[in-house]
PyMOL commands that place a pseudoatom at each C-alpha (Angstrom):
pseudoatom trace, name=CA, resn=UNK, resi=1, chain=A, elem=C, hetatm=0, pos=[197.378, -78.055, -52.470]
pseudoatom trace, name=CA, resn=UNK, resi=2, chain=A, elem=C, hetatm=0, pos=[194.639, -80.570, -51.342]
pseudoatom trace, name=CA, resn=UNK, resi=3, chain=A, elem=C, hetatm=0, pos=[195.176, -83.898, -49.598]
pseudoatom trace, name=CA, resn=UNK, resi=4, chain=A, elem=C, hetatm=0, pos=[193.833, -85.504, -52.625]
pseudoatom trace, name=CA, resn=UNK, resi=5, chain=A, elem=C, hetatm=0, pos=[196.410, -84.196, -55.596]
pseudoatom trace, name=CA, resn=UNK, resi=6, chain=A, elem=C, hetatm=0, pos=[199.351, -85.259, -53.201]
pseudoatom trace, name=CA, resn=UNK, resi=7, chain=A, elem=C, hetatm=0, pos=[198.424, -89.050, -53.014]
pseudoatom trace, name=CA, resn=UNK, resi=8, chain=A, elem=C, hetatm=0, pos=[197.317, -89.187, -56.801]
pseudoatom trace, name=CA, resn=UNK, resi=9, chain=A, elem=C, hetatm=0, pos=[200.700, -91.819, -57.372]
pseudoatom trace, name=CA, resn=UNK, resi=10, chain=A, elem=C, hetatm=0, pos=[202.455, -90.661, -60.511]
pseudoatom trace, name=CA, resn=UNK, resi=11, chain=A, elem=C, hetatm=0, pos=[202.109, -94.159, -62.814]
pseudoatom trace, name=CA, resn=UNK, resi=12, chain=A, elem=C, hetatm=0, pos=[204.265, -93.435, -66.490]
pseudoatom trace, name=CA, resn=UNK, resi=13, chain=A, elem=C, hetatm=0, pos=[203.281, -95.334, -69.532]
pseudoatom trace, name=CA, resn=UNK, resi=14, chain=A, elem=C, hetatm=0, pos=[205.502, -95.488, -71.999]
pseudoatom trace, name=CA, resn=UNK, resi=15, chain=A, elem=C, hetatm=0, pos=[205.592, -97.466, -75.791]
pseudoatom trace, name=CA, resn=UNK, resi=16, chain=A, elem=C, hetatm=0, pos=[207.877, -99.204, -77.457]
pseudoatom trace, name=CA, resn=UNK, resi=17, chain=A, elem=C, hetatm=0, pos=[209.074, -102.151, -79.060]
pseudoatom trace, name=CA, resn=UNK, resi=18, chain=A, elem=C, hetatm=0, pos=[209.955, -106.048, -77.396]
pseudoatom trace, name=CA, resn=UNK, resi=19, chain=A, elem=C, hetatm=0, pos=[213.668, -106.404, -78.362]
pseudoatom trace, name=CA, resn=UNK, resi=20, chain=A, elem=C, hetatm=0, pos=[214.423, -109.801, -76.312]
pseudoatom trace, name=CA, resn=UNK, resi=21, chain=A, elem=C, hetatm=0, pos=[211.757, -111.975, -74.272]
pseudoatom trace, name=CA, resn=UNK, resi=22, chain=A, elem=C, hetatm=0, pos=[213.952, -114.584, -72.661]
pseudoatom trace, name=CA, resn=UNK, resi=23, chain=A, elem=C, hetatm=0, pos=[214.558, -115.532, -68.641]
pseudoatom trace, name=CA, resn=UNK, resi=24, chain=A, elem=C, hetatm=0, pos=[211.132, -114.484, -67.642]
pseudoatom trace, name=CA, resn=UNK, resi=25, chain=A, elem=C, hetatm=0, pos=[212.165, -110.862, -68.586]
pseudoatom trace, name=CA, resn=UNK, resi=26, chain=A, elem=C, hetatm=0, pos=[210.645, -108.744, -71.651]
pseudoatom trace, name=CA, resn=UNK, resi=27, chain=A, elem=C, hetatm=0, pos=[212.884, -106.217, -72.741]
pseudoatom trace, name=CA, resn=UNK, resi=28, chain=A, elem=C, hetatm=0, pos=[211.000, -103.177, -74.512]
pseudoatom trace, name=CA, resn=UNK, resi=29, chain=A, elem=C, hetatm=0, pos=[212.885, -100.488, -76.637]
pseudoatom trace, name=CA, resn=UNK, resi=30, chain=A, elem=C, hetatm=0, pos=[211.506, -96.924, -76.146]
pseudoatom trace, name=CA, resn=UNK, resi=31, chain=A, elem=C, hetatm=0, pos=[212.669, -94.257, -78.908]
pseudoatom trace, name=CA, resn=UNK, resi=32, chain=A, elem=C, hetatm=0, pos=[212.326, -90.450, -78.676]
pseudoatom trace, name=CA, resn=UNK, resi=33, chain=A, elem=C, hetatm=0, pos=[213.184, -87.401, -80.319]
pseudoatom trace, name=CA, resn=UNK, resi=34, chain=A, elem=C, hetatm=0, pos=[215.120, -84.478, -78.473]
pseudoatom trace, name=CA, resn=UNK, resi=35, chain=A, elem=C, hetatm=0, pos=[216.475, -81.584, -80.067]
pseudoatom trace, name=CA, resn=UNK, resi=36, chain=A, elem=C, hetatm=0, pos=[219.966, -80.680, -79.993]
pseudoatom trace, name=CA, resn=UNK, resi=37, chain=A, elem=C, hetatm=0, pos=[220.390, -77.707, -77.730]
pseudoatom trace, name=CA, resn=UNK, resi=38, chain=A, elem=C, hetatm=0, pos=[222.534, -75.776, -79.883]
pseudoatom trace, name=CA, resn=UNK, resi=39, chain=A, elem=C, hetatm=0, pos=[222.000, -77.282, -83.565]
pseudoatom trace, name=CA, resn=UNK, resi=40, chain=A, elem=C, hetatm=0, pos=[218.336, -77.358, -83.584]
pseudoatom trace, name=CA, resn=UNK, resi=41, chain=A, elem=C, hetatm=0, pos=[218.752, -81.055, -85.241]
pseudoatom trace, name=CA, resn=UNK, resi=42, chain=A, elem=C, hetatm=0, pos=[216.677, -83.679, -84.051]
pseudoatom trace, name=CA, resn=UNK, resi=43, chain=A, elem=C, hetatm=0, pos=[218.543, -86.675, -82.383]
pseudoatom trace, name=CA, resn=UNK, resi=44, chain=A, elem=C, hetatm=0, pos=[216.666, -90.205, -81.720]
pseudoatom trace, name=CA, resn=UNK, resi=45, chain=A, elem=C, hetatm=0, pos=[217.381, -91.511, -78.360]
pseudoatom trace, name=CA, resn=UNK, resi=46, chain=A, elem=C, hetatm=0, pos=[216.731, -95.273, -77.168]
pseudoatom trace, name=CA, resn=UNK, resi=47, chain=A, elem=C, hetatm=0, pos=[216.091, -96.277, -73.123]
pseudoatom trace, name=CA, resn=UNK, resi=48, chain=A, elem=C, hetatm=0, pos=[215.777, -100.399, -72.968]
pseudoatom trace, name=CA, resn=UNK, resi=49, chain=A, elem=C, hetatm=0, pos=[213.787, -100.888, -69.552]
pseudoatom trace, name=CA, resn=UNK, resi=50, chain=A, elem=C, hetatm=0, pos=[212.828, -104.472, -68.598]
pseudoatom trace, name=CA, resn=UNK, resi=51, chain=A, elem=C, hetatm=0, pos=[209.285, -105.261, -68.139]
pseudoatom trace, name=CA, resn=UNK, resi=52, chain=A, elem=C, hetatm=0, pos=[207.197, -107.851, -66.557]
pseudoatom trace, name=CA, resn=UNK, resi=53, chain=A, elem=C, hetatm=0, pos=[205.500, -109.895, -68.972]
pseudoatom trace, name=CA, resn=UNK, resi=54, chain=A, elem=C, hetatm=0, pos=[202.510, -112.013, -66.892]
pseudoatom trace, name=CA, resn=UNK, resi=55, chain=A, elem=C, hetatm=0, pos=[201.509, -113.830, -70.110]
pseudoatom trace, name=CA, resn=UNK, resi=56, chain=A, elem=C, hetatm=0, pos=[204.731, -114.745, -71.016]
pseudoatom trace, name=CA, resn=UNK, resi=57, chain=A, elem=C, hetatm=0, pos=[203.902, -114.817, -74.693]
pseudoatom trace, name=CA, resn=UNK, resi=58, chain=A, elem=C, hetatm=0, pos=[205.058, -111.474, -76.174]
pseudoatom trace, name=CA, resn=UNK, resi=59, chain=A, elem=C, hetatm=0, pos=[207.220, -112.185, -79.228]
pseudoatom trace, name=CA, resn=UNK, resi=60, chain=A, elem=C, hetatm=0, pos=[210.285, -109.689, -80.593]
pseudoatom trace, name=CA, resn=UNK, resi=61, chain=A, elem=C, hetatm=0, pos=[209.469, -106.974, -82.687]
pseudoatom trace, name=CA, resn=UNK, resi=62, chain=A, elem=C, hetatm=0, pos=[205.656, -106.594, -81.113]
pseudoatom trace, name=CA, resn=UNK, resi=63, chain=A, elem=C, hetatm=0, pos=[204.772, -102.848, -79.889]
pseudoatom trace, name=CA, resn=UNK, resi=64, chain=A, elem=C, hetatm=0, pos=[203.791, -103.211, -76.592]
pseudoatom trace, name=CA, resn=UNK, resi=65, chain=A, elem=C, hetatm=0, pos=[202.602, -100.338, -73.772]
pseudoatom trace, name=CA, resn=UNK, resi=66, chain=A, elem=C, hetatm=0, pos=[204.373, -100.709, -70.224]
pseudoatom trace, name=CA, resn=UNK, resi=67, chain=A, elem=C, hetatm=0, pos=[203.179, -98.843, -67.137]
pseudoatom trace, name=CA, resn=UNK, resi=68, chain=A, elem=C, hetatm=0, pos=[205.718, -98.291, -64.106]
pseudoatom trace, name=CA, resn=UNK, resi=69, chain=A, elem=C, hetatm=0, pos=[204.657, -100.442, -61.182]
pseudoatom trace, name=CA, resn=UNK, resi=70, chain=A, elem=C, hetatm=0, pos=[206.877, -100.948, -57.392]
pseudoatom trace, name=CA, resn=UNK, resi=71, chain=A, elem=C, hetatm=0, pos=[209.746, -103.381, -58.063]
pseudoatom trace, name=CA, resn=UNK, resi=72, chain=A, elem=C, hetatm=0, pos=[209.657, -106.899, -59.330]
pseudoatom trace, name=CA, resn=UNK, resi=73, chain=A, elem=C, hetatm=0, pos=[212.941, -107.662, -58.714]
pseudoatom trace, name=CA, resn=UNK, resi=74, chain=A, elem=C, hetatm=0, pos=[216.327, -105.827, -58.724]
pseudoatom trace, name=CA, resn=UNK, resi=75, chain=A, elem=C, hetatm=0, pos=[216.045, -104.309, -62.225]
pseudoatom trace, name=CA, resn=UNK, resi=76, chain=A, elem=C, hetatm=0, pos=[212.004, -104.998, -63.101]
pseudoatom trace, name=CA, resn=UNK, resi=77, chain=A, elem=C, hetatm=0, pos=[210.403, -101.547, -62.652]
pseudoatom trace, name=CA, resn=UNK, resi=78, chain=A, elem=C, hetatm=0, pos=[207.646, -101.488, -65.166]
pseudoatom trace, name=CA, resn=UNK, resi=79, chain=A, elem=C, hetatm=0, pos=[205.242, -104.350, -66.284]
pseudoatom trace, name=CA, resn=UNK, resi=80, chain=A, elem=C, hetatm=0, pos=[203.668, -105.065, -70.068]
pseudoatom trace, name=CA, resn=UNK, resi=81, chain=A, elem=C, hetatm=0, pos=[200.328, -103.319, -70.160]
pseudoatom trace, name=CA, resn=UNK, resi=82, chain=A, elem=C, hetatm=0, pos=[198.889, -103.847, -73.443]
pseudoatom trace, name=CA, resn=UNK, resi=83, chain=A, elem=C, hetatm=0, pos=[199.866, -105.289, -77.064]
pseudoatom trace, name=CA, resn=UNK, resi=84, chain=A, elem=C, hetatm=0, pos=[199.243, -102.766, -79.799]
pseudoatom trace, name=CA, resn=UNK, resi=85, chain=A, elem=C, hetatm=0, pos=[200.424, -104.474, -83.110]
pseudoatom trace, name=CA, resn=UNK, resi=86, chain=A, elem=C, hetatm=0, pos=[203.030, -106.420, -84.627]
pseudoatom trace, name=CA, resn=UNK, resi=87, chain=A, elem=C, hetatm=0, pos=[205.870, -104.607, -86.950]
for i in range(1, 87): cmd.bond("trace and resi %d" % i, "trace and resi %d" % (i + 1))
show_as sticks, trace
zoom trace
């Protein structure tokens, strides 16, 4: 393993939809699809992660990318990287 491909940070970007934009906090929805182990049936499964919104002008319902970043503050782990379009 080279120097290099241990320092490479590992940044996730995930998409989803803005649920709530008040307090200086933008709360993005993120669904997925796991199978059930056993069943074979497909299950949707939604993580809410609060994202830093620079702008400050994202409105509910917009689909938004958000990249994981250091923290902002004691829940604040990813911040708003792009808008992609309006549902």
């Amino acid at each position: 393993m080279n120097i290099s491909q241990k320092k490479q940070s590992k940044t996730q970007v995930l998409k989803g939809k803005v649920v709530s934009n008040r307090n200086h906090c933008t709360i993005v929805a993120v669904e997925r699809l796991i199978k059930h182990p056993k069943y074979g049936k497909y299950l949707q499964r939604r993580n809410r992660y609060k994202a830093h919104d620079m702008a400050d002008h994202r409105e509910v319902g917009e689909i938004v990318s958000i990249v994981s970043c250091p923290p902002i503050s004691r829940d604040k782990r990813f911040r708003v990287l792009t808008e992609r379009s309006e549902v």
